[in-house]
MDAnalysis code that builds the backbone (N, CA, C; Angstrom):
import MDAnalysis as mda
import numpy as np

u = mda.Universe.empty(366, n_residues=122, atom_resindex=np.repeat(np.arange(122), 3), trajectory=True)
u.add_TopologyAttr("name", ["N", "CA", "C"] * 122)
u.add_TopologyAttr("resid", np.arange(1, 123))
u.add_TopologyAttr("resname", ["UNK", "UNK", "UNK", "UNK", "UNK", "UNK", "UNK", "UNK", "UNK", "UNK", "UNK", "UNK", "UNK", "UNK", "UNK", "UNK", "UNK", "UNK", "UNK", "UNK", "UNK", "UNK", "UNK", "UNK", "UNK", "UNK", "UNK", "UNK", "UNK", "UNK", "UNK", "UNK", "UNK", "UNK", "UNK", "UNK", "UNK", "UNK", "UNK", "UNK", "UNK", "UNK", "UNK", "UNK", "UNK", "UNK", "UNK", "UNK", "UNK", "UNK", "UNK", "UNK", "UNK", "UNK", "UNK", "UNK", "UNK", "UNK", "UNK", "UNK", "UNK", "UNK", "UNK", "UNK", "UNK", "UNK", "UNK", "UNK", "UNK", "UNK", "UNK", "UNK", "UNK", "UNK", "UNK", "UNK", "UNK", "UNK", "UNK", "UNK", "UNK", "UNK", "UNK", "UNK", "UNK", "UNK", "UNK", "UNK", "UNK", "UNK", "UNK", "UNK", "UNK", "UNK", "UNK", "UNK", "UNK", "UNK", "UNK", "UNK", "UNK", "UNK", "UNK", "UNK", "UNK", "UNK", "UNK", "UNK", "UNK", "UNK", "UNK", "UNK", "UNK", "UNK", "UNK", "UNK", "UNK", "UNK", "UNK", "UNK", "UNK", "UNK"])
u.atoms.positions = np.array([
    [-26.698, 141.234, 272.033],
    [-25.593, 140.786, 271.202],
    [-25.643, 141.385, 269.796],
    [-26.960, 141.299, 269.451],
    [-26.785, 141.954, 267.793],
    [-26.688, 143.791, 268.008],
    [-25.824, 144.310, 267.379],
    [-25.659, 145.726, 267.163],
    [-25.608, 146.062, 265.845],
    [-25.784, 147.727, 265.653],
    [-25.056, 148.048, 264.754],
    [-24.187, 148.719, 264.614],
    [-23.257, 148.934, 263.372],
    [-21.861, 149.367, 263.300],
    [-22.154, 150.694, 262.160],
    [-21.910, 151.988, 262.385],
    [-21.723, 152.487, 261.329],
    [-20.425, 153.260, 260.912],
    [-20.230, 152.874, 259.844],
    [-18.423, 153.714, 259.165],
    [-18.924, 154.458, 257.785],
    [-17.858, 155.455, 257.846],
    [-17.904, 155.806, 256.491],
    [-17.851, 157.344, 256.823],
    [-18.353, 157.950, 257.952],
    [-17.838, 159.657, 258.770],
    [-16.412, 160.069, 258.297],
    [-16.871, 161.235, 258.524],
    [-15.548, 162.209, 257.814],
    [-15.719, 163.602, 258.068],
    [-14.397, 164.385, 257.791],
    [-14.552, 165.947, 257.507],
    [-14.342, 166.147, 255.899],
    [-15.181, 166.782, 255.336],
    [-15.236, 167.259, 254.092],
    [-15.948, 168.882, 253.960],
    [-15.195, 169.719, 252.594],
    [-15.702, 170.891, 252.459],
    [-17.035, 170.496, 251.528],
    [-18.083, 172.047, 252.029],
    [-18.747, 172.224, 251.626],
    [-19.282, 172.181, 250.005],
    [-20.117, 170.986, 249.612],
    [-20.438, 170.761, 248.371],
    [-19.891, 169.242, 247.920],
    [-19.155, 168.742, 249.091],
    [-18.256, 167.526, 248.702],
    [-19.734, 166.001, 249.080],
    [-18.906, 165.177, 249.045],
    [-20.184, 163.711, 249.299],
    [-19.426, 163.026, 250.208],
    [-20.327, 162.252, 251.025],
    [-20.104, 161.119, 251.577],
    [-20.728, 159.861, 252.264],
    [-20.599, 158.548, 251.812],
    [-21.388, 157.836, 251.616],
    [-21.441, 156.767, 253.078],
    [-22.316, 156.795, 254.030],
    [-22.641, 155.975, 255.138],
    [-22.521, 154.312, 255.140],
    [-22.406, 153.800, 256.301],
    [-22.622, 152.924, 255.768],
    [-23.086, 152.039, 257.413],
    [-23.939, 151.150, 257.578],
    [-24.347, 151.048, 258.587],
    [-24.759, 149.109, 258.607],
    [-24.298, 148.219, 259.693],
    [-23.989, 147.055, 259.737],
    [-24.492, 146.421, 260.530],
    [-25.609, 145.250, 260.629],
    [-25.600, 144.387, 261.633],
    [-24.986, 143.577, 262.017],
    [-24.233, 143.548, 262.599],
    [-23.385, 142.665, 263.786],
    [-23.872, 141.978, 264.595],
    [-23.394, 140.269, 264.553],
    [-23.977, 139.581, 265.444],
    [-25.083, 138.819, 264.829],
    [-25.396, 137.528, 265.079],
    [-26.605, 136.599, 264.509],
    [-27.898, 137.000, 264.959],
    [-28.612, 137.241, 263.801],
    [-29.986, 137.620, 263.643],
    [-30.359, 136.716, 262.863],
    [-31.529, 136.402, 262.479],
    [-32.623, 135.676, 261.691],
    [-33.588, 136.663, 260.597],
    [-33.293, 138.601, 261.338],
    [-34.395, 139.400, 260.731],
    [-33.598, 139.994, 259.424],
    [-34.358, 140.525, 258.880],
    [-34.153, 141.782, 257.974],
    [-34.641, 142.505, 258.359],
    [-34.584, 144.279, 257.990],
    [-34.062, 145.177, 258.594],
    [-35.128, 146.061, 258.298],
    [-36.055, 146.774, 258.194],
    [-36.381, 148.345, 257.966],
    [-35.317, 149.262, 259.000],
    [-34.809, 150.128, 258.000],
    [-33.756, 151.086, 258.775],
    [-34.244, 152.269, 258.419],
    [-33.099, 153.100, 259.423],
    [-33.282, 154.766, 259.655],
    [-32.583, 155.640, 260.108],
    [-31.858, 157.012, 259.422],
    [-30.975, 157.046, 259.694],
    [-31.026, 158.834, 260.770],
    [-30.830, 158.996, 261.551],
    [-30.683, 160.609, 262.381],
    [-29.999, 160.523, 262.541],
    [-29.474, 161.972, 262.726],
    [-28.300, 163.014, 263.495],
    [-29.028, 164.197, 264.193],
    [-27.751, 163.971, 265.411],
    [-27.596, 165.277, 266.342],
    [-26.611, 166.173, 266.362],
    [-26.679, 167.474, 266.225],
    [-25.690, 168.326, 266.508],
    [-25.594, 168.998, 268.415],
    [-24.608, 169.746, 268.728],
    [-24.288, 169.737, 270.204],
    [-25.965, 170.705, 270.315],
    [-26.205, 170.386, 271.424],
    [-27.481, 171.130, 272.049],
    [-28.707, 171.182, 271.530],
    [-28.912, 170.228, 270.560],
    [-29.702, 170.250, 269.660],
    [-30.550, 168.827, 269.855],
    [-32.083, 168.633, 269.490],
    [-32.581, 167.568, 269.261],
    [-32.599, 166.531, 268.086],
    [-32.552, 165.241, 268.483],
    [-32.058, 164.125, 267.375],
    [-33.134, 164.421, 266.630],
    [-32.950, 164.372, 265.381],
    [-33.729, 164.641, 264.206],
    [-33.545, 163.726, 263.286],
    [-34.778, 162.980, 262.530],
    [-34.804, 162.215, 261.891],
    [-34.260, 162.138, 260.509],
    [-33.512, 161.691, 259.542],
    [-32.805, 162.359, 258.370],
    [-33.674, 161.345, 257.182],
    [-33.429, 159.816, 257.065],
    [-34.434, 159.612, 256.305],
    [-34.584, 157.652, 256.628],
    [-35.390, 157.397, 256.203],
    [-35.710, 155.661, 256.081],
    [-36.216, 155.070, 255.498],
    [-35.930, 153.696, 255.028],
    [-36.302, 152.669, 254.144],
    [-37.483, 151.647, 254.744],
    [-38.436, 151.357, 254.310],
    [-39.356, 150.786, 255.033],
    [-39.424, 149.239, 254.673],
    [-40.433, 147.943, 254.855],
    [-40.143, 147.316, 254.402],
    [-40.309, 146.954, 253.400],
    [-40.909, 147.269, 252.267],
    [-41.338, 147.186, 250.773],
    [-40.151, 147.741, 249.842],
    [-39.086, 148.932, 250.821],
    [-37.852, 149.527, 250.397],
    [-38.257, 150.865, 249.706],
    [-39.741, 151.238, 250.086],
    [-40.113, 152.706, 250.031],
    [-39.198, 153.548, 250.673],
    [-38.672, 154.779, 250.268],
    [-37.685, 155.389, 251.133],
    [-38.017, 157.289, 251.676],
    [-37.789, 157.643, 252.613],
    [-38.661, 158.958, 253.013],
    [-37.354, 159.916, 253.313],
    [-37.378, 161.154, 253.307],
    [-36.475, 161.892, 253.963],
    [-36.822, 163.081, 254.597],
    [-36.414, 163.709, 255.464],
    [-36.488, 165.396, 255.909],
    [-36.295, 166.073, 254.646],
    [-37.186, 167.283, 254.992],
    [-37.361, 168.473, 253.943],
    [-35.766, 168.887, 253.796],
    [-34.676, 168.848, 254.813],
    [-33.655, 169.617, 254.868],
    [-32.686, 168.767, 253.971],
    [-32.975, 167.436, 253.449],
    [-31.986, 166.600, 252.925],
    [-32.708, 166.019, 250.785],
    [-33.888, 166.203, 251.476],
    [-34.399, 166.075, 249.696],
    [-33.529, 166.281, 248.616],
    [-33.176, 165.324, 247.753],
    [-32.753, 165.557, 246.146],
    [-31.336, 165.918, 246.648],
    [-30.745, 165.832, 247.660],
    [-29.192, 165.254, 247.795],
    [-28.699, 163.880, 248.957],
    [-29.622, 163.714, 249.558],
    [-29.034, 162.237, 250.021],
    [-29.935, 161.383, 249.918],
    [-29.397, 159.874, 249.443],
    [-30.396, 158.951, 249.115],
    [-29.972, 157.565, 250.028],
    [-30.974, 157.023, 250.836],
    [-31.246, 155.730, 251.372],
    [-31.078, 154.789, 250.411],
    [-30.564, 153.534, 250.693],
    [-30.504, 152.224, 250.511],
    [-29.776, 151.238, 251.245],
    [-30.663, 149.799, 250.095],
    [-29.867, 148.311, 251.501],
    [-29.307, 147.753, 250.392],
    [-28.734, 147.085, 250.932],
    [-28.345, 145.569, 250.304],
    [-29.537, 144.455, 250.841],
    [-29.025, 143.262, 249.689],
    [-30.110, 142.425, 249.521],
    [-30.488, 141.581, 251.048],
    [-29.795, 141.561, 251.302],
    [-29.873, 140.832, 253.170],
    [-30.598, 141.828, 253.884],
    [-30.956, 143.108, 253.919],
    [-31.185, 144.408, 254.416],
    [-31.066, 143.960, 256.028],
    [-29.642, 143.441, 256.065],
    [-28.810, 143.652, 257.262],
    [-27.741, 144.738, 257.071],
    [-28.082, 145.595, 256.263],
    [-26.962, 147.098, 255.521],
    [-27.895, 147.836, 255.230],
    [-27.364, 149.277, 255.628],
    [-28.095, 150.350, 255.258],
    [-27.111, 151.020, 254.740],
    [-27.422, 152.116, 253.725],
    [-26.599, 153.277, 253.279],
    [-26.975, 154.311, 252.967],
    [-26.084, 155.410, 253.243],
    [-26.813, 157.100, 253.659],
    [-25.607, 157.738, 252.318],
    [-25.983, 158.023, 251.028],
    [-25.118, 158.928, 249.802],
    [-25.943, 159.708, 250.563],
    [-25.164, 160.839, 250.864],
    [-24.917, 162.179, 251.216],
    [-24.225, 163.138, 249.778],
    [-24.915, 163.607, 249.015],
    [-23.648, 164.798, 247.832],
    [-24.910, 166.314, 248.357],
    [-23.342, 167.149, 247.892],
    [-24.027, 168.569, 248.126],
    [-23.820, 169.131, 249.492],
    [-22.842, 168.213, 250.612],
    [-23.131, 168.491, 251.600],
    [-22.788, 169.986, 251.913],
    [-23.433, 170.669, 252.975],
    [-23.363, 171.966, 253.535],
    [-22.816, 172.334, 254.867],
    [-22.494, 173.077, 255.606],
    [-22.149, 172.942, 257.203],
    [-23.411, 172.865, 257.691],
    [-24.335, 172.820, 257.618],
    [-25.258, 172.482, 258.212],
    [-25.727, 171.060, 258.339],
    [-25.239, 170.562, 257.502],
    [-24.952, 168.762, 257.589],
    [-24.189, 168.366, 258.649],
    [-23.356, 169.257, 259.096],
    [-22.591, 168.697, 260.274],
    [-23.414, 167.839, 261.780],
    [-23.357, 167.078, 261.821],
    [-23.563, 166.234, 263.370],
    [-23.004, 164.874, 263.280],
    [-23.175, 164.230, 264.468],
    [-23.354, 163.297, 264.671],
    [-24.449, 162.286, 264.292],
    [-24.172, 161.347, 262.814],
    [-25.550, 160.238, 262.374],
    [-25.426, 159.405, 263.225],
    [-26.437, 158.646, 263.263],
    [-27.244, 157.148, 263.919],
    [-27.524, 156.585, 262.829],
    [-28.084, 155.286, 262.864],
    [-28.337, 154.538, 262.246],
    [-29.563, 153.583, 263.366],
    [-30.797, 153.651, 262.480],
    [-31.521, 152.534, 263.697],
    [-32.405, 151.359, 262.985],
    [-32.327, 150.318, 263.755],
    [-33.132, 149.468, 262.868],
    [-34.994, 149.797, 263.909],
    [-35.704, 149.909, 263.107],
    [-36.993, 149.995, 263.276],
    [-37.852, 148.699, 263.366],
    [-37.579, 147.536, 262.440],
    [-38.191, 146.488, 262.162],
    [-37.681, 145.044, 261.747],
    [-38.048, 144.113, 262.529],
    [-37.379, 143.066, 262.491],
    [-38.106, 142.125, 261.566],
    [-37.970, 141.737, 260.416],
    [-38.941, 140.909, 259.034],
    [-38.538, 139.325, 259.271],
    [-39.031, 138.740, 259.522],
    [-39.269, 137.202, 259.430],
    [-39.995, 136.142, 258.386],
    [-40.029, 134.971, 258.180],
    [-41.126, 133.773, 257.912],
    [-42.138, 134.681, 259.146],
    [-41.886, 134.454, 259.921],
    [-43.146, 134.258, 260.894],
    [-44.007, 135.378, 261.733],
    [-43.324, 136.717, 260.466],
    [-43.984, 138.057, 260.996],
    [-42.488, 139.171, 261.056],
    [-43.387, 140.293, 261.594],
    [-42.665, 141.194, 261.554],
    [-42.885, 142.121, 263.068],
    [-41.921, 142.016, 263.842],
    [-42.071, 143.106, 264.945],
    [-40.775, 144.155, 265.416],
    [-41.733, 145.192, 265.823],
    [-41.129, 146.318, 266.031],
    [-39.785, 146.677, 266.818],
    [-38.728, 147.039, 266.546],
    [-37.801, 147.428, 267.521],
    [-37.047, 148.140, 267.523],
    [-35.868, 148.481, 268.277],
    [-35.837, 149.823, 268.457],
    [-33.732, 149.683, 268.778],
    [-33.276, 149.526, 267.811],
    [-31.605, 149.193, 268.111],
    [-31.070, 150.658, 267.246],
    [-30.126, 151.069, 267.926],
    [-29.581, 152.139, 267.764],
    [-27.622, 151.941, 267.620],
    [-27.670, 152.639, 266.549],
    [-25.900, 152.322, 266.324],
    [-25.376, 153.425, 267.427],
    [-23.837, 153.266, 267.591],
    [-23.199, 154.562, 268.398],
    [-22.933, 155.474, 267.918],
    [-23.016, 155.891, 267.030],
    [-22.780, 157.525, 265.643],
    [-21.767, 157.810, 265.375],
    [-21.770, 158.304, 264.642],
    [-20.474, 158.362, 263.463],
    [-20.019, 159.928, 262.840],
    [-19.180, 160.833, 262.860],
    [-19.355, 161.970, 262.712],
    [-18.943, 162.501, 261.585],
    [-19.979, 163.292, 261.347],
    [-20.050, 164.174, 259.978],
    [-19.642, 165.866, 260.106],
    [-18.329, 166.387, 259.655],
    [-18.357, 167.277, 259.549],
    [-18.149, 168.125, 258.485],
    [-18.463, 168.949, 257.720],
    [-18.710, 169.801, 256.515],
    [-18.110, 171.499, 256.927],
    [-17.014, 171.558, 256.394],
    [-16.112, 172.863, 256.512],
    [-16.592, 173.609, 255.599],
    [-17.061, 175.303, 255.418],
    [-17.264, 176.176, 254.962],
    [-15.881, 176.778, 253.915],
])
């Protein structure tokens, strides 16, 4: 029952921004460590970047010092600022939750949004 939702995909030229945005749906009790990949056609899902639970945040070498992770205070929301984008930004993002935070602990899991598409014109 709980999913996630992500909006905020688009076509934009090269050098333009655009800002993700990714939703839990459905009654939960957790907060969130999230994470966000994309795939392009024929290609393997590749990890782009994630927030952990302390709200430390990591990214791929290919996205450094132009897109930045964050939550909101419920960290039932994630968000992917994308500026600078390139055609090589183009795929299909995900959004996944990694970790479920409680009172009574924290365990691992593995929920995946349906993706959202990013394309970047030359």
């Amino acid at each position: 029952q709980v999913q996630l939702v992500e909006s905020g995909g688009d076509s934009v030229q090269a050098g333009g921004s655009l800002r993700l945005s990714c939703a839990v749906s459905g009654y939960t009790s957790c907060k969130y460590a999230m994470s966000w990949y994309r795939q392009s056609p024929g290609e393997e899902r590749e990890f782009v970047s994630g927030i952990d639970r302390r709200g430390r945040q990591s990214y791929a070498d290919s996205v450094k010092g132009r897109f930045t992770i964050s939550q909101d205070n419920s960290k039932k929301k994630v968000y992917l600022q994308m500026n600078s984008l390139k055609p090589e930004d183009t795929a299909m993002y995900y959004c996944k939750a990694d970790l479920c935070m409680t009172p009574l602990g924290s365990v691992s899991v593995n929920l995946w949004g349906q993706g959202i598409q990013v394309t970047v014109s030359s």
